[in-house]
C-alpha positions as CSV (number, residue, x, y, z in Angstrom):
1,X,113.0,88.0,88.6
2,X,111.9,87.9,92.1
3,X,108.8,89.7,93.4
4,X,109.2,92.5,95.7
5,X,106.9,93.3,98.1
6,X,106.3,96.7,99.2
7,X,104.2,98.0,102.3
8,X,103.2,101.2,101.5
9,X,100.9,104.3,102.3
10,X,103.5,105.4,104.8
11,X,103.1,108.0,103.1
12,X,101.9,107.0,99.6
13,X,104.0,110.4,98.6
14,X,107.2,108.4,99.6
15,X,106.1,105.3,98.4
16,X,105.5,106.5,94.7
17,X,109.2,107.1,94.8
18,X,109.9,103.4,95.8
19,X,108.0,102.5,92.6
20,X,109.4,104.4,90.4
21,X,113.1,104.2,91.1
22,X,112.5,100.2,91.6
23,X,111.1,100.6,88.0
24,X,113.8,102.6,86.9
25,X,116.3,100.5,88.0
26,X,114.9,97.6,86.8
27,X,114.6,98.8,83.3
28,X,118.4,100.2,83.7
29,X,119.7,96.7,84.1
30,X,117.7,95.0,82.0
31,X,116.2,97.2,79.3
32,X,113.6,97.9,76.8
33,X,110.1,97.3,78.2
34,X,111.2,95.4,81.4
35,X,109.9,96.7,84.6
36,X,109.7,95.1,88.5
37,X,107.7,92.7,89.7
38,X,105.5,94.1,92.2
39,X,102.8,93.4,94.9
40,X,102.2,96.3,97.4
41,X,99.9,96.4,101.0
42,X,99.4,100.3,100.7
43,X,98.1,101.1,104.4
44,X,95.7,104.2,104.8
45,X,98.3,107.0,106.7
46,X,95.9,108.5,109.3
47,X,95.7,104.9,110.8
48,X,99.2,104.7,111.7
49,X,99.7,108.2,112.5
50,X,97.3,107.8,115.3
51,X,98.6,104.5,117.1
52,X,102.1,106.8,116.5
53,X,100.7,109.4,118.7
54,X,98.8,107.0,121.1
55,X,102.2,105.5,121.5
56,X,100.5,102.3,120.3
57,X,103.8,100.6,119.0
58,X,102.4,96.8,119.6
59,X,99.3,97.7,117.6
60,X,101.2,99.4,114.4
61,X,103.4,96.0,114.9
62,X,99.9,93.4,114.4
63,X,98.9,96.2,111.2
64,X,102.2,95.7,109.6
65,X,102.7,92.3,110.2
66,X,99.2,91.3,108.8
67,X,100.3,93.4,105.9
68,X,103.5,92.0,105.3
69,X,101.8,88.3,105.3
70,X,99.3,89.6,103.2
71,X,102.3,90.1,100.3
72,X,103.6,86.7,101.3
73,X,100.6,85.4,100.1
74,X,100.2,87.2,97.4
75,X,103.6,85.8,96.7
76,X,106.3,88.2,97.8
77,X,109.7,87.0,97.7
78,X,110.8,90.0,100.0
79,X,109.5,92.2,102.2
80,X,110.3,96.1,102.6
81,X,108.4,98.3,104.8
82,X,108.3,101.8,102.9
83,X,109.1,104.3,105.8
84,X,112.2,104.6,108.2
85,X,110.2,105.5,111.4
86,X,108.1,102.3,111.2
87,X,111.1,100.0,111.1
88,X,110.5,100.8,115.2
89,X,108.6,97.3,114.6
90,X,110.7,95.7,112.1
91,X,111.7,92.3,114.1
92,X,107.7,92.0,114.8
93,X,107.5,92.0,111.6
94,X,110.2,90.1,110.3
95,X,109.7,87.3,112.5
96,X,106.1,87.1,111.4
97,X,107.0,86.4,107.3
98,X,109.0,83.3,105.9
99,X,110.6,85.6,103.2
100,X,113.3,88.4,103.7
101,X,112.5,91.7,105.3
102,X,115.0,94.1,103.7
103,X,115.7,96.5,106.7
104,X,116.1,100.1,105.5
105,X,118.5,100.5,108.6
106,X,120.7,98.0,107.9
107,X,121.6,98.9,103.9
108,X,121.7,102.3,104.9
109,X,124.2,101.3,108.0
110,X,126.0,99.3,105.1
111,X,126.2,101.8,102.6
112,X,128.1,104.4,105.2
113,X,129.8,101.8,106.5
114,X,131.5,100.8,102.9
115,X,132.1,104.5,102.7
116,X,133.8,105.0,105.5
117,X,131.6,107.4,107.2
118,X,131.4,107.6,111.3
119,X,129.5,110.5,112.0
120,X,126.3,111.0,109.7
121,X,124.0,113.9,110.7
122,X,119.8,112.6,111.1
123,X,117.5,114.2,109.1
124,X,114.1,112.1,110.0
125,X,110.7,111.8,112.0
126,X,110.6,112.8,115.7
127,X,110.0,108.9,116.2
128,X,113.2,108.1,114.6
129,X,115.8,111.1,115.4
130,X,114.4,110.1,119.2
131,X,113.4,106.6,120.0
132,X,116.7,104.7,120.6
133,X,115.5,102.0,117.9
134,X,117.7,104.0,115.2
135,X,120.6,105.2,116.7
136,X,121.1,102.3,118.7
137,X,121.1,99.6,115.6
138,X,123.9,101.9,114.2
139,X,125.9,101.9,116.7
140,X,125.8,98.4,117.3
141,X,125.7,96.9,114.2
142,X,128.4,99.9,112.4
143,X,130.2,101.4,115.1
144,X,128.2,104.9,113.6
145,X,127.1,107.6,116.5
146,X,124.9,109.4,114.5
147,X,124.2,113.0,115.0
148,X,121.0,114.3,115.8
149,X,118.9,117.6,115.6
150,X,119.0,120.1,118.4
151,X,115.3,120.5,119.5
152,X,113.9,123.2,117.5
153,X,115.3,122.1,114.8
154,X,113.8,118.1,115.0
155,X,110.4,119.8,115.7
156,X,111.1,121.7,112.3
157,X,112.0,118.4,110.3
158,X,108.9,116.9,112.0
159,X,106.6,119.6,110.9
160,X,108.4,119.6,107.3
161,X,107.4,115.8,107.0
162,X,103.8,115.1,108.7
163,X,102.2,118.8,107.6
164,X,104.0,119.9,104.3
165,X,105.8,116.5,102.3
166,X,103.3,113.8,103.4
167,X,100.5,116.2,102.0
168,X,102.2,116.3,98.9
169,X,103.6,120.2,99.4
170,X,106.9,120.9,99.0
171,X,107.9,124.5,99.6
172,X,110.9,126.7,99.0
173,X,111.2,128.3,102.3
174,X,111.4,125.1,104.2
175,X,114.5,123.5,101.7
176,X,116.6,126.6,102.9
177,X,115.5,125.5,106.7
178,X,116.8,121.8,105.9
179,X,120.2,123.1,104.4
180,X,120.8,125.3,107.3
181,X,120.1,122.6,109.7
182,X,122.4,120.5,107.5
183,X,124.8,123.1,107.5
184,X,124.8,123.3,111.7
185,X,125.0,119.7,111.8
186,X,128.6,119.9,109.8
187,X,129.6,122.3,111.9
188,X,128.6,120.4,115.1
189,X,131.2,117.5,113.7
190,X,128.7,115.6,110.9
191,X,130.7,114.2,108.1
192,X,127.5,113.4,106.0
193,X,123.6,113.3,106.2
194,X,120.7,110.6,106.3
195,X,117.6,111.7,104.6
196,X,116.0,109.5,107.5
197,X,112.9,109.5,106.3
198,X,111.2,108.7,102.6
199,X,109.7,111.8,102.2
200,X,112.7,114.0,102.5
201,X,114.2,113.5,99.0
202,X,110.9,115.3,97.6
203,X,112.4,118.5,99.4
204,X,115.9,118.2,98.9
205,X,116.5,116.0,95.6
206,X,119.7,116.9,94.5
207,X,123.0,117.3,96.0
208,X,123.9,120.8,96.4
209,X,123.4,120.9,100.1
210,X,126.8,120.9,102.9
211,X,127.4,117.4,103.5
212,X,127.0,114.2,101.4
213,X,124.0,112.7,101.4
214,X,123.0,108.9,101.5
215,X,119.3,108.9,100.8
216,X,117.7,105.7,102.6
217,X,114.5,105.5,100.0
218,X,117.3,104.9,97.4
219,X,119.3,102.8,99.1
220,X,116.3,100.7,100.0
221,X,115.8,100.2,96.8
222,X,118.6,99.7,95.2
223,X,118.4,97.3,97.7
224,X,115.2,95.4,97.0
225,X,116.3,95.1,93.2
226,X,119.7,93.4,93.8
227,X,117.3,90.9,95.7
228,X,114.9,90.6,92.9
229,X,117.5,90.3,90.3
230,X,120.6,89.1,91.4
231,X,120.0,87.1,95.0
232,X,122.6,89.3,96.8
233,X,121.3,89.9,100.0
234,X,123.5,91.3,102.5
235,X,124.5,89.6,105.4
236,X,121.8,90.3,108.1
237,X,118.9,90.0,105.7
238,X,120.8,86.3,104.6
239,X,120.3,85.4,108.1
């Protein structure tokens, strides 16, 4: 078994879910006491937060990269960094390690791809649903045109991730706000959702919502373990 190496913190909320479905699907395939080798670089949030808002994109890039060399070190056989919006700084980082960076935006791309989807609705940071580093790598790399957010209701998901999910609090009222901007993004031509970002899963974790949903913390996963255990690596992360 191959280790995998998760960079964390991002929030830690999000990346407790990364352990525990990497566990989980680890012990699913192997059984009885078996569970995932692990080293983790967990990052303190408020750090990376700020350079987001300063806009300091080059800096975030240096504080992930030393982070993913630290797991190198520490003897990583892959790399995955445990938020969508921070994969703004992905080929920094990638080109900074010797081992695989598993890119959350390409095994989600493939996933949708493989199931035939064209027009996914994005459910994610204001960083992500806005900075062209998301759409733009799906459109190139899967032919997908995603669909995004009308204004007001981005600044909602935003608020829903940085004040309520990422501090651990996940409330009622602000599900139904996520299903009815799910709902208006079917009926502006979505033929499925990405929950975008890590943390949105703790608010909507089932499936009883208007479109299909392709959660990228899961897929990420699912990813990292088929590395771990089986060498299949897609394509891009083959190099």
């Amino acid at each position: 078994m191959r280790t995998i190496g998760l960079i964390g913190g991002m929030s830690w909320e999000s990346t407790a879910v990364y352990y525990r479905q990497i566990n989980e699907m680890v012990r699913s395939r192997l059984g009885g006491l078996t569970s995932a080798k692990i080293a983790m670089q967990s990052l303190d949030f408020s750090e990376v937060v700020a350079l987001q808002k300063g806009g300091r994109w080059n800096d975030a890039a240096a504080l992930l990269s030393d982070a993913a060399k630290r797991l190198e070190r520490a003897g990583a056989d892959n790399v995955l960094i445990c938020t969508n919006t921070m994969h703004l700084v992905a080929g920094e980082v990638a080109a900074s390690i010797d081992v695989p960076l598993i890119d959350i935006r390409h095994e989600t791309g493939s996933v949708l791809k493989a199931s035939g989807m064209k027009r996914p609705l994005l459910l994610a940071t204001r960083y992500t649903m806005e900075h062209g580093f998301y759409a733009d790598y799906m459109r190139e790399k899967f032919g997908i045109d995603l669909v995004v957010p009308n204004e007001l209701d981005r600044a909602k998901v935003h608020s829903v991730i940085f004040d309520e999910l990422c501090c651990g609090v996940v409330r009622p009222e602000s599900r139904q706000a996520l299903e009815k901007i799910i709902q208006r993004g079917k009926d502006a031509g979505a033929d499925c959702v990405i929950f975008g970002c890590t943390e949105i899963c703790l608010s909507l974790p089932d499936d009883d919502v208007a479109l299909p949903i392709f959660d990228s913390t899961t897929i990420h996963s699912r990813a990292a373990v088929a590395h771990a255990l089986d060498d299949r690596m897609s394509e891009q992360n083959a190099g």
